[in-house]
Residue frames as qw, qx, qy, qz and C-alpha x, y, z in Angstrom:
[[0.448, 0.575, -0.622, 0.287, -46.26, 2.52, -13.90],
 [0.322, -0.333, 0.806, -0.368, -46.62, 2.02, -9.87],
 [0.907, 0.149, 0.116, -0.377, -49.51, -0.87, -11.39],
 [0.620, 0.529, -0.574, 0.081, -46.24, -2.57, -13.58],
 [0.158, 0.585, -0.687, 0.402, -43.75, -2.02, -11.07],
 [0.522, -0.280, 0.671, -0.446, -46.26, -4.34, -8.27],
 [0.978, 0.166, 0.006, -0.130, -47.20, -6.95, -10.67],
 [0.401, 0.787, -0.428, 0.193, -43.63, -7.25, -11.21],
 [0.049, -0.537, 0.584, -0.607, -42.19, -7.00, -7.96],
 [0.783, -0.250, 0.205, -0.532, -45.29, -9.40, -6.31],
 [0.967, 0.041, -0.232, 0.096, -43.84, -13.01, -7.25],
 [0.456, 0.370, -0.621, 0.518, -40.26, -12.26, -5.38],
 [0.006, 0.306, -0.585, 0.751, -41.90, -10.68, -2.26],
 [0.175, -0.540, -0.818, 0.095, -43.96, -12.01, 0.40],
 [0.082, -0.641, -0.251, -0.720, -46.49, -9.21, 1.18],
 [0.408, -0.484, -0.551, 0.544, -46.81, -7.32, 4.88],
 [0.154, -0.881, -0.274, 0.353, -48.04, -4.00, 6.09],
 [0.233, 0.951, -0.062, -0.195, -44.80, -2.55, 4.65],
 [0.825, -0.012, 0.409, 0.389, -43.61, -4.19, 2.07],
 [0.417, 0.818, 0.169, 0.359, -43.55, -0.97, -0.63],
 [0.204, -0.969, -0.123, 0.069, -41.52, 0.87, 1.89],
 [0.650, -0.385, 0.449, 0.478, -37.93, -0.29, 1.74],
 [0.541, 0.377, 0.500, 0.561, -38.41, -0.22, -2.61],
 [0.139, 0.969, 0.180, 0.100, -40.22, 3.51, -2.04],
 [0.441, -0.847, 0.104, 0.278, -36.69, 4.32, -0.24],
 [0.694, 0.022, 0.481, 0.535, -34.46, 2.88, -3.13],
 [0.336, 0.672, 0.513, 0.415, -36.91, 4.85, -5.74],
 [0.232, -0.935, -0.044, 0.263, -35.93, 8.00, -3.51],
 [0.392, -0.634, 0.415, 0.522, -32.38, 7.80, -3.50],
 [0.508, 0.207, 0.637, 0.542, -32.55, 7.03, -7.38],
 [0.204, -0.862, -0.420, 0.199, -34.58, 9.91, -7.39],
 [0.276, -0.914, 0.243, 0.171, -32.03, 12.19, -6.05],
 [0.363, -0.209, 0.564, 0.712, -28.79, 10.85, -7.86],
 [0.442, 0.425, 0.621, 0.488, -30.83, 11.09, -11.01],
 [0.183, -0.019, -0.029, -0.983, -32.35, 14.97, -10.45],
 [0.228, 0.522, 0.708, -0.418, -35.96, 15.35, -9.00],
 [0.175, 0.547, -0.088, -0.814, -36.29, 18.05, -12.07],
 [0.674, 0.345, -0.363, -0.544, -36.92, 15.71, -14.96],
 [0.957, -0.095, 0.207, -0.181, -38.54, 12.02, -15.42],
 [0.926, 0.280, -0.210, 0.142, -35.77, 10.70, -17.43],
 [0.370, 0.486, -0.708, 0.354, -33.15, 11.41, -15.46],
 [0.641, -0.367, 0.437, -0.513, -35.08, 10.13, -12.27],
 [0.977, 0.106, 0.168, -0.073, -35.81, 6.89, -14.12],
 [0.672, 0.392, -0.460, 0.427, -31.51, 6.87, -15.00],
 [0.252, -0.552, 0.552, -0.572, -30.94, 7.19, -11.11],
 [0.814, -0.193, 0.394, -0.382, -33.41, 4.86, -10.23],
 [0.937, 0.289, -0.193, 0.036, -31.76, 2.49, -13.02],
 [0.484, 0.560, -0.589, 0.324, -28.10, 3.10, -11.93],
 [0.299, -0.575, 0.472, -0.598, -29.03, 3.00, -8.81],
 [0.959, 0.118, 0.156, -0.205, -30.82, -0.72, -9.09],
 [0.713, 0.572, -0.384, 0.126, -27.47, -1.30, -11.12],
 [0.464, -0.661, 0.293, -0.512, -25.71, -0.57, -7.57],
 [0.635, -0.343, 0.442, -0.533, -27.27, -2.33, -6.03],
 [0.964, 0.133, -0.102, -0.208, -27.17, -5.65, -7.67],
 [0.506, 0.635, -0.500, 0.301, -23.54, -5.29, -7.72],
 [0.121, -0.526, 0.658, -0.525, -23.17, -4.78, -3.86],
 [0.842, -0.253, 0.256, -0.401, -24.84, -8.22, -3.11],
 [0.747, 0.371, -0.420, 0.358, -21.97, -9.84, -5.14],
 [0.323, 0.533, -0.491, 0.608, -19.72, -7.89, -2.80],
 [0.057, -0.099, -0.719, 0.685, -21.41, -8.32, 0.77],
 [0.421, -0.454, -0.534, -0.575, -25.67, -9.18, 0.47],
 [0.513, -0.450, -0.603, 0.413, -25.74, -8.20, 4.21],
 [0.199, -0.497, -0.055, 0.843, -24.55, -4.55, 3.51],
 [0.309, 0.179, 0.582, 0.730, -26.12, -3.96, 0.21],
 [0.131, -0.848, -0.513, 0.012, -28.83, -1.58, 1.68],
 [0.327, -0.858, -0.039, 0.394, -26.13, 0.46, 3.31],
 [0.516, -0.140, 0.385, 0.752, -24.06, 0.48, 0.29],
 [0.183, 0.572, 0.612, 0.515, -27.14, 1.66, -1.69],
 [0.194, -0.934, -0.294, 0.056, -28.41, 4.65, 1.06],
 [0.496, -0.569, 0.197, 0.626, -24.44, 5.77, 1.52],
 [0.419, 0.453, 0.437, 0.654, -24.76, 6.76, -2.15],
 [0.036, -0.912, -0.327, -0.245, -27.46, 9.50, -0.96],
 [0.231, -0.883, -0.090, 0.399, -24.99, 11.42, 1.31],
 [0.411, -0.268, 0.327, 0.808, -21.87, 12.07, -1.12],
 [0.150, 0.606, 0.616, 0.481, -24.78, 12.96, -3.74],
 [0.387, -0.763, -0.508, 0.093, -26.35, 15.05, -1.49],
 [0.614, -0.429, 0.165, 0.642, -22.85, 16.82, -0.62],
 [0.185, -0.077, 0.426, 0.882, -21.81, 17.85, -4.13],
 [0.093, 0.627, 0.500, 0.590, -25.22, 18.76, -5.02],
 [0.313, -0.897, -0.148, 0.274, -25.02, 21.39, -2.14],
 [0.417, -0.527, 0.264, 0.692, -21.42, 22.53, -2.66],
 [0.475, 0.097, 0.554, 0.677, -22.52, 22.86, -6.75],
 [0.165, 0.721, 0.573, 0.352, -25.21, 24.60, -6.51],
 [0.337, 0.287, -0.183, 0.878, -25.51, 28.79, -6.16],
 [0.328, -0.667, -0.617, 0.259, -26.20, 30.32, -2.80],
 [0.220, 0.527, -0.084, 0.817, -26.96, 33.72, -2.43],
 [0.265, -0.295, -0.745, 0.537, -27.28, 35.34, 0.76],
 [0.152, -0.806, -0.540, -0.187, -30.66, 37.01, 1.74],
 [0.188, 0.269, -0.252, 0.910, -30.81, 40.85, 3.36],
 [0.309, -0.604, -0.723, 0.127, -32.66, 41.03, 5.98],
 [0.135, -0.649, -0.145, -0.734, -34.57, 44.23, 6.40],
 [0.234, -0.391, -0.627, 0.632, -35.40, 45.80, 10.00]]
């Protein structure tokens, strides 16, 4: 798949030291909206998230990084507040 995704990806970008690094960060935060627990929902994150993102370069292709990373904190947020914490007992 990462073989696809650079034949793909190689005719838009120009290649440097770190050119994979900005797309690894994208494939994160899709990632995380989608759930790290199963592939298909990782690969529906990593698609809605790509959806996003195409959108926010209509809307301002200067900010469309920060529109895409500002996804990860409200995500981030409610998947703390959803999930159950119990509290440890510490022994002496």
């Amino acid at each position: 798949m990462a073989g696809v995704s650079g034949i793909l990806i190689a005719p838009v970008n120009t290649i440097f030291y770190d050119s994979g690094f900005l797309i690894g960060l994208k494939a994160f935060v899709g990632a995380i909206v989608g759930g790290m627990t199963s592939y298909p929902g990782a690969a529906l994150g990593a698609f809605g998230v790509g959806i996003l993102e195409s959108f926010a370069s209509f809307q301002s292709s200067t900010l469309k990084d920060v529109i895409v990373f500002s996804l990860l904190i409200p995500v981030l947020l409610w998947r703390s507040l959803a999930s159950q914490h119990s509290e440890e007992e510490v022994e002496e």
